[in-house]
C-alpha positions as CSV (number, residue, x, y, z in Angstrom):
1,X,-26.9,0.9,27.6
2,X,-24.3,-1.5,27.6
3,X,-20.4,-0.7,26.9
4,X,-18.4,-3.1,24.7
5,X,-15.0,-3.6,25.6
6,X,-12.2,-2.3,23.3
7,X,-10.6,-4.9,21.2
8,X,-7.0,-4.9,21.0
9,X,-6.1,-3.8,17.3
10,X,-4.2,-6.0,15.5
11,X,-0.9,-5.3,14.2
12,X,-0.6,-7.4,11.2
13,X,-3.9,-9.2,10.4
14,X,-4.2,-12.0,8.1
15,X,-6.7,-10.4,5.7
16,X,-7.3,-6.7,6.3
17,X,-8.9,-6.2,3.2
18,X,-12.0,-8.4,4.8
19,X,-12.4,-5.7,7.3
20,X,-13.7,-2.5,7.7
21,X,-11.0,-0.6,10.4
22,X,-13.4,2.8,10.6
23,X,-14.9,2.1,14.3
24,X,-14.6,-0.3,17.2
25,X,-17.1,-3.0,15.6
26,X,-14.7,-3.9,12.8
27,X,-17.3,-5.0,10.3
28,X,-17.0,-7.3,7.7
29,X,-16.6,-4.9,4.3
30,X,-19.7,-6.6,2.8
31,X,-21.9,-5.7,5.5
32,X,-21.1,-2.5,7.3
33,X,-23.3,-1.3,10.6
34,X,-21.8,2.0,11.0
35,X,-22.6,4.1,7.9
36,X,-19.4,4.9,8.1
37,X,-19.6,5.8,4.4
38,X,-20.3,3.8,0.9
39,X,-16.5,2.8,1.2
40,X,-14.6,1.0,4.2
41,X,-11.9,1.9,6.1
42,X,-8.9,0.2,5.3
43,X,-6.2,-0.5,7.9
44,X,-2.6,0.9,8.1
45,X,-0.9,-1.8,6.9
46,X,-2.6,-1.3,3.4
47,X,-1.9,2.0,3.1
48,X,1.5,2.4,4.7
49,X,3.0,-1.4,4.4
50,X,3.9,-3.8,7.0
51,X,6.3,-1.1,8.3
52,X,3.2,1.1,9.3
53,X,4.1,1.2,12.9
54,X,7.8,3.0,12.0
55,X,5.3,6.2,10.7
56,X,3.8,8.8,13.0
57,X,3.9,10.8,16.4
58,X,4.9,6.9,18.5
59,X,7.7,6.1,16.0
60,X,11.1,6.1,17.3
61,X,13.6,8.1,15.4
62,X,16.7,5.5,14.0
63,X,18.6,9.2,14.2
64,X,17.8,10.5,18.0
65,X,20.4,10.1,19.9
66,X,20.4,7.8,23.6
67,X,19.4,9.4,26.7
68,X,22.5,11.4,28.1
69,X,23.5,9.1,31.3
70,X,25.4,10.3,34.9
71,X,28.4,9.0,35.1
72,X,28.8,6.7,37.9
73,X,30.7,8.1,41.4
């Protein structure tokens, strides 16, 4: 049995809606190998906006305060 590599996975793709984003093959939507359901998978950025990667546990709060630092001796 052979391992594919990981893909990186894109940020902002050009057409998401051509793709199904359920699995690590990234299918076309016409032709899905996974069975990953009658419908595919659609990526962040359609359901969230371009801004999708402000959402979630890896988001950086605009609120949270800097690091406290040592003042230098």
């Amino acid at each position: 049995m052979s391992e594919t590599p990981l893909r990186r996975f894109p940020l902002h793709p050009a057409h998401p809606e051509r793709i199904c984003w359920g699995c690590h093959r990234y299918c076309p939507a016409d032709a899905m190998r996974c069975g990953n359901g009658s419908e595919r998978t659609q990526h962040p950025a359609e359901v969230l906006g371009d801004d999708w990667m402000d959402f979630g546990l890896d988001a950086q709060r605009a609120d949270a305060a800097p690091p406290a630092t040592e003042p230098a001796a």
